[in-house]
C-alpha positions in Angstrom: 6.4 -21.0 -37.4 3.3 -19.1 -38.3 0.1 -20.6 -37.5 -2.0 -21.6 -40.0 -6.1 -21.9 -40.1 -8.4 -23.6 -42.3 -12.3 -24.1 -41.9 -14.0 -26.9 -44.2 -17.3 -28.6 -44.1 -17.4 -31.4 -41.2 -18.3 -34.2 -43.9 -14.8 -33.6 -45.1 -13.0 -34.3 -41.7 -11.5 -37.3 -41.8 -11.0 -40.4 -39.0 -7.4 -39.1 -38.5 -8.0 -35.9 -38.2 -11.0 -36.9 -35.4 -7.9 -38.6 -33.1 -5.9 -35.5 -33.6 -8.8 -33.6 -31.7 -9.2 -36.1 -29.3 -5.6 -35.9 -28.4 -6.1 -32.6 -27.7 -9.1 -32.8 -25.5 -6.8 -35.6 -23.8 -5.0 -32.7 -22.6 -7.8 -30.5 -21.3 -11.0 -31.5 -18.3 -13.3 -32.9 -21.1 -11.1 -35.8 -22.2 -13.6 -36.2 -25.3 -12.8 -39.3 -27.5 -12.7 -39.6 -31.2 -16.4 -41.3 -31.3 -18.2 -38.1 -29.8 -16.3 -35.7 -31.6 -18.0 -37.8 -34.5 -21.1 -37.1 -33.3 -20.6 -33.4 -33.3 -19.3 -33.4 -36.7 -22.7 -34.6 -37.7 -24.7 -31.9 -35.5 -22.4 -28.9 -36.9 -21.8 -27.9 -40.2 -18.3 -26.4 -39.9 -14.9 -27.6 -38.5 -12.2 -25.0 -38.0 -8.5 -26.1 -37.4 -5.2 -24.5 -36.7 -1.8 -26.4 -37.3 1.8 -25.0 -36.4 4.5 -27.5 -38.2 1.6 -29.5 -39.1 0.7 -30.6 -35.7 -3.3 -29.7 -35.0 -3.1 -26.9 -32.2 -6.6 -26.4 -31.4 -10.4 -27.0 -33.6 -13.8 -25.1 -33.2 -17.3 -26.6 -34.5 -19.3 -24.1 -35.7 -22.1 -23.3 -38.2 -23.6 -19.8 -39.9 -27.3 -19.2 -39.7 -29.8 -17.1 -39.3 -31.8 -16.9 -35.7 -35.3 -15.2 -36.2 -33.7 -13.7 -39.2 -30.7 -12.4 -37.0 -27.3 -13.6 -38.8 -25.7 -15.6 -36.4 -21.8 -17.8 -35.5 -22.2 -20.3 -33.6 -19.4 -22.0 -31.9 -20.1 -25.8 -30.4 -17.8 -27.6 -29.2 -14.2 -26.0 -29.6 -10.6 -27.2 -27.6 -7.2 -25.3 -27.9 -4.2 -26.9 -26.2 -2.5 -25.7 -23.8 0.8 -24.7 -25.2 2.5 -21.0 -24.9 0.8 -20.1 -27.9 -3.1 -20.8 -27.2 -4.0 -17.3 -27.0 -2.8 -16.8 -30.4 -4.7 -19.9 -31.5 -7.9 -18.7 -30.3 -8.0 -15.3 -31.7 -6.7 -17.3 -34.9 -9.9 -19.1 -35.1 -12.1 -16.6 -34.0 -10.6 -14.1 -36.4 -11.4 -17.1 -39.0 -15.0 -17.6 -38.2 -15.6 -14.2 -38.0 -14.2 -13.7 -42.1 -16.5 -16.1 -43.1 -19.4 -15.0 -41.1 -18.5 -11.4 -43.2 -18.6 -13.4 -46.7 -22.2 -15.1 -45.3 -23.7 -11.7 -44.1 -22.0 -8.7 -45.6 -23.0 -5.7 -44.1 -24.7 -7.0 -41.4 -24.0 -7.2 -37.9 -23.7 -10.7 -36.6 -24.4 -12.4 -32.8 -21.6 -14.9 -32.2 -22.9 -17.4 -29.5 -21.1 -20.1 -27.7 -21.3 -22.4 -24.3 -18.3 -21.5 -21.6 -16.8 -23.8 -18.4 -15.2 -21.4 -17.2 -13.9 -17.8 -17.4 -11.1 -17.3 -19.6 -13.2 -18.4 -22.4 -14.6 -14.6 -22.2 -11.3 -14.4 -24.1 -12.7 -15.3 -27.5 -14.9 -12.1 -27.1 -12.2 -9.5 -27.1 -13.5 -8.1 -30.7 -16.8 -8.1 -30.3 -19.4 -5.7 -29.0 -22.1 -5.6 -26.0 -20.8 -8.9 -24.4 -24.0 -10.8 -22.4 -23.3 -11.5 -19.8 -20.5 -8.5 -18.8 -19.5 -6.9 -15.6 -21.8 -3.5 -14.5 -24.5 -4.5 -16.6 -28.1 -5.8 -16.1 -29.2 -7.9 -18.8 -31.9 -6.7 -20.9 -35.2 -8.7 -21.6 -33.9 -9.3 -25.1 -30.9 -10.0 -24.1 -32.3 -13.0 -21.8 -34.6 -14.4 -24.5 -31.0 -14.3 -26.9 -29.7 -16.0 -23.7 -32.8 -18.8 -23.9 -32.7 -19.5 -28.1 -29.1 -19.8 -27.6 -29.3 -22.2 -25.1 -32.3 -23.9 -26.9 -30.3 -24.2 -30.0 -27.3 -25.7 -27.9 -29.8 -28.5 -26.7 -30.2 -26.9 -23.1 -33.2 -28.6 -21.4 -35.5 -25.0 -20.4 -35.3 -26.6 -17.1 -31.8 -26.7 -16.6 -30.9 -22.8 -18.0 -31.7 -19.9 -15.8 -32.1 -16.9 -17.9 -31.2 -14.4 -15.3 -27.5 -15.9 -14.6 -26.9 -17.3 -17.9 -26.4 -20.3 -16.1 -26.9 -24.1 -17.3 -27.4 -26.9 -14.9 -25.5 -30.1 -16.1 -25.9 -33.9 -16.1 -22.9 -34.5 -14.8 -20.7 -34.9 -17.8 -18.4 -32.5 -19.4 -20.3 -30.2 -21.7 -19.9 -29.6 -25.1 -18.2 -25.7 -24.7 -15.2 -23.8 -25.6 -12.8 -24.8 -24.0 -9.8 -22.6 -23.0 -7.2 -21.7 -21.1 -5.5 -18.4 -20.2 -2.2 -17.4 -20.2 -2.2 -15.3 -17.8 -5.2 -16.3 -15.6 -4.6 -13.4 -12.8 -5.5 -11.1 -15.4 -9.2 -12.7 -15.7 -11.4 -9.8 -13.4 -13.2 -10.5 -10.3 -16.2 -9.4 -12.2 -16.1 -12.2 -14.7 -15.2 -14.6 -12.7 -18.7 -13.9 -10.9 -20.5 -15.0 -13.1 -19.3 -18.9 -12.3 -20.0 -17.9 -8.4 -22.5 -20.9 -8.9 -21.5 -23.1 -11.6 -19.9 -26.2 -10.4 -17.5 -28.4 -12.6 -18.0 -31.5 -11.5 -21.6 -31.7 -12.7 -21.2 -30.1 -15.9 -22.1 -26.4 -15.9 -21.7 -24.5 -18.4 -22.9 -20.3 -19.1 -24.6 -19.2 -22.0 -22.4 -16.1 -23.7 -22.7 -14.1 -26.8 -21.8 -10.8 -27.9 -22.1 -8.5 -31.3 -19.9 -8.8 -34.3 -20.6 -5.2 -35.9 -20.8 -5.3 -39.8 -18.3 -2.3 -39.9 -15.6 -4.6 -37.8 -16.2 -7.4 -40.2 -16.2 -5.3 -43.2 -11.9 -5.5 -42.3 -12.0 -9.3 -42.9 -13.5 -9.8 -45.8 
């Protein structure tokens, strides 16, 4: 069965649809419940969902908006379960965000920013340009101060988010990122990998990550 994707306004989810994501974080390391998730729907503006035979296969939060005039996606909390098609879900919702983001901004390029746990979320990035962070690369001083509104904008204490790593310091609960898993985890390089070398799980790290929808790659979506 094809998958099928649909992004509404977060008022309009309802409390059934709310336990569908939480069965899915169920399955995952965040184990988010249906009264949080209602919490994010109140922070975030969009929901994006993708179904197969009706059954919800994996949800992004997400809004559109302009950072110091710079058109930007931003993906919140996000969960796709872990079934043999989750790589196909993810570029599904992606590919979805990214059509909007197209209809918001036409013919502009637009920064897609986001919150990972671990590596393979790098995975929602395949389309887009100048990934930050990305193996043999030294972040530029703009791209650290995207690094610290992003994190800002994600409700990252300043004190807790080192803009050199990209690295945020948790509270010891799961944080509010995408979270993803490969298919083929071997394939994930040593280089990404790296860039958890210090992040530890069990208090709730997360990395900052963004990269560059260009206007001329979204111009295909529309």
């Amino acid at each position: 069965m094809a998958i099928e994707v649909e992004t509404k306004d977060c008022t309009a989810l309802s409390d059934a649809e709310l336990a569908e994501m939480a069965d899915i974080c169920a399955d995952g390391p965040s184990r988010f419940e249906a009264g949080l998730l209602s919490k994010q729907a109140e922070e975030w503006v969009l929901i994006t969902m993708t179904r197969e035979s009706g059954r919800l296969k994996g949800f992004s939060f997400s809004t559109l908006e302009r950072i110091g005039g710079t058109p930007s996606v931003l993906i919140g909390l996000a969960s796709i379960r872990r079934t043999s098609k989750r790589d196909s879900v993810l570029r599904a919702i992606m590919a979805d965000q990214l059509r909007r983001a197209v209809l918001a901004f036409p013919d502009e390029d637009v920064l897609v920013g986001t919150r990972l746990f671990d590596a393979a979320g790098f995975e929602a990035f395949r389309s887009l340009d100048d990934v930050v962070p990305r193996p043999d690369y030294r972040p530029s001083g703009e791209d650290r101060a995207w690094g610290r509104r992003l994190a800002k904008r994600f409700g990252i204490d300043a004190d807790s988010y080192d803009d050199r790593t990209f690295l945020a310091v948790g509270d010891g609960s799961f944080p509010c990122v995408l979270d993803h898993e490969s298919l083929k985890p071997d394939a994930v390089s040593a280089e990404v990998a790296a860039f958890f070398a210090d992040h530890q799980s069990d208090r709730g790290d997360s990395l900052v990550a963004f990269g560059w929808a260009m206007a001329e790659d979204l111009a295909k979506l529309a």
